[in-house]
TORNU-701126 format. One record per residue: residue number from 0; chain; y, z, x of N, C-alpha, C, CB in turn. Coordinates in pm, whole numbers, plus 50000, padded with zeros to 5 digits. Atoms other than C-alpha are relative to their C-alpha. Glycine has a CB too. Layout:
BEGIN
(NUM, "A", (Y, Z, X), (Y, Z, X), (Y, Z, X), (Y, Z, X)) ...
***
This chain:
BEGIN
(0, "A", (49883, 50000, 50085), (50000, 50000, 50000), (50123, 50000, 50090), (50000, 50122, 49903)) (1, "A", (49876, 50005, 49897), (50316, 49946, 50135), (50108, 50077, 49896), (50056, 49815, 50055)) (2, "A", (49886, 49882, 50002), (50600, 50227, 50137), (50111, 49997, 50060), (49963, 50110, 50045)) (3, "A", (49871, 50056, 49983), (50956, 50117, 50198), (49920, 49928, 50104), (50143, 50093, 50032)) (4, "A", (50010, 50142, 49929), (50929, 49863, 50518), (49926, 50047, 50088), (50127, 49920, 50056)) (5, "A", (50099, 49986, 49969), (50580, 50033, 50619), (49867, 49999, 49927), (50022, 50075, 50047)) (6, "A", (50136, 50005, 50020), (50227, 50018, 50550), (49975, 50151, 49939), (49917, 49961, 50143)) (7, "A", (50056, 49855, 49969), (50074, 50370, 50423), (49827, 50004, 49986), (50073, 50116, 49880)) (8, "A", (50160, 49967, 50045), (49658, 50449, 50375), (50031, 50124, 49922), (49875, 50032, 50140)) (9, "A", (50013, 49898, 50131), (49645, 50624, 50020), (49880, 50067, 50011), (49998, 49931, 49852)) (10, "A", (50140, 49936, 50039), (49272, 50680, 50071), (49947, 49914, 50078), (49938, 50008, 49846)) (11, "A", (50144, 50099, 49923), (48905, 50560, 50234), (49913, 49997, 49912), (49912, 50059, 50140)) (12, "A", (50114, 50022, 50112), (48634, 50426, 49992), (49883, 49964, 50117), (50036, 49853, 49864)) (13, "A", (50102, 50029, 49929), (48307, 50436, 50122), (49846, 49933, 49922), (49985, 50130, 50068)) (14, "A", (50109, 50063, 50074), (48142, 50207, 49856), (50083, 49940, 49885), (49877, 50105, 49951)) (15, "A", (49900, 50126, 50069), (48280, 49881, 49593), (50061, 50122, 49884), (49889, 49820, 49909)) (16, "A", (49963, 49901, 50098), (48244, 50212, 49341), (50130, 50081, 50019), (49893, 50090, 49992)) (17, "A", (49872, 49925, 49984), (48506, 50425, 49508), (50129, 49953, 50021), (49991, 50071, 50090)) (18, "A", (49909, 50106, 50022), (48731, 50118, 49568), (50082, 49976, 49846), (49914, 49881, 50032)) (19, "A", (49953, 50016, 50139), (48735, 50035, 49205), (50071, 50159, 49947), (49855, 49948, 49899)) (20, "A", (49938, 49885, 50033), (48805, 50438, 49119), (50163, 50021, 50035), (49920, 50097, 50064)) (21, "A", (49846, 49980, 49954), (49096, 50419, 49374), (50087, 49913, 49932), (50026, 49974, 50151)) (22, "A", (49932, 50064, 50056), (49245, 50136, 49228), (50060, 50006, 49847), (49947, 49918, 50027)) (23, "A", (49954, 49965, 50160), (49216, 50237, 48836), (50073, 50134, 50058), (49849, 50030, 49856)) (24, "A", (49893, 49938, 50024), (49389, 50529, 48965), (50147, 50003, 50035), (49969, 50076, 50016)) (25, "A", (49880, 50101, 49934), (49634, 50346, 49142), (50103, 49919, 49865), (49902, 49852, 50107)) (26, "A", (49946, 50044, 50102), (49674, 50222, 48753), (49982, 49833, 50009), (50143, 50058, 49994)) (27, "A", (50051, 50180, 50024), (49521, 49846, 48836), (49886, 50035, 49843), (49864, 49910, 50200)) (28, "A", (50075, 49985, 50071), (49374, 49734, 48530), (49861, 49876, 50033), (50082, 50002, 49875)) (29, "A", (50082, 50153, 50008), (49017, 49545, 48495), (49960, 50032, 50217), (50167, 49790, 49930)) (30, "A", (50024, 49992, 49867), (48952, 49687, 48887), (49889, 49904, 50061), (49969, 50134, 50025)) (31, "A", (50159, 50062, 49943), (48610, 49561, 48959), (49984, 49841, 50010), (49870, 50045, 49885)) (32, "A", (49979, 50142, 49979), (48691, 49191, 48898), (50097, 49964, 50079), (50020, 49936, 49893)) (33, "A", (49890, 49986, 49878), (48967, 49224, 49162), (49912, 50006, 50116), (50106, 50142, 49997)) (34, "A", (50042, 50016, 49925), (48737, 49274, 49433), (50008, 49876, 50132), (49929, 50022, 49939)) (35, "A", (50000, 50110, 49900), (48699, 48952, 49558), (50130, 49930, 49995), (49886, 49899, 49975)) (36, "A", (49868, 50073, 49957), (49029, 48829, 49518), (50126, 50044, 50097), (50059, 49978, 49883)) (37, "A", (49928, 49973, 49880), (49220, 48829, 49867), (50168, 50052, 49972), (49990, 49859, 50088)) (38, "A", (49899, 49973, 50018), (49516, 48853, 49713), (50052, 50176, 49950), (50019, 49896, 49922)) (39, "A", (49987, 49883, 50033), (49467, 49230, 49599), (49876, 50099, 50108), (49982, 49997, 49829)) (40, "A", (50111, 49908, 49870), (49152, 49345, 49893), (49995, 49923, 50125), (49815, 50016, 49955)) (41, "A", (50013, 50070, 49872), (49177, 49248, 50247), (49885, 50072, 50055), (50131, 50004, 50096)) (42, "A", (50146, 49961, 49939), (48823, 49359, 50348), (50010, 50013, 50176), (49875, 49862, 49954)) (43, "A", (49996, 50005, 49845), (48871, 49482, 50762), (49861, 50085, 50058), (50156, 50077, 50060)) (44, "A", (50141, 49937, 49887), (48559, 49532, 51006), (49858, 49975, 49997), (49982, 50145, 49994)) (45, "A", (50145, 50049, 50074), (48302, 49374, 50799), (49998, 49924, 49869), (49916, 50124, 49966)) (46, "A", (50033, 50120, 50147), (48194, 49131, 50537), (50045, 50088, 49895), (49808, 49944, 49958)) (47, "A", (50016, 49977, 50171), (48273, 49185, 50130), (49890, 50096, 50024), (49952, 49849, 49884)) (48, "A", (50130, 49898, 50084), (48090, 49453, 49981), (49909, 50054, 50100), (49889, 49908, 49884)) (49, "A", (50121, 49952, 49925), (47894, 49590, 50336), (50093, 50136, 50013), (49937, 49903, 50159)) (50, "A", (49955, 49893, 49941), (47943, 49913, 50370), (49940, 50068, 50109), (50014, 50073, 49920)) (51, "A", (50055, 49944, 49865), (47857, 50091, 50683), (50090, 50157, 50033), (50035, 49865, 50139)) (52, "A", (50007, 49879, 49995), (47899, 50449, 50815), (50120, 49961, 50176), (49805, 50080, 49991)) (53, "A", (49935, 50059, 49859), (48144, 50428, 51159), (49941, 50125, 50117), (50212, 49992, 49991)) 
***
């Protein structure tokens, strides 16, 4: 999310489920069909939908 003329991290999802949670509470509607569209998830460190442990 961006916060005046920086970047901030609201949160870490560690699965498409906690993504979608953050976002409906973020007040997106219809979350889960957002996923794949770049224009609302920039996916960094790994493919769509892999989740991994760091």
């Amino acid at each position: 999310m961006h916060a005046g003329a920086r970047d901030e991290i609201l949160g870490t999802a560690y699965s498409d489920h906690d993504l979608v949670v953050f976002l409906e509470g973020a007040g997106v509607q219809d979350a889960d069909s957002i996923l794949d569209d770049d224009r609302w998830v920039e996916w960094r460190g790994g493919r769509a939908h892999q989740w991994t442990t760091a």
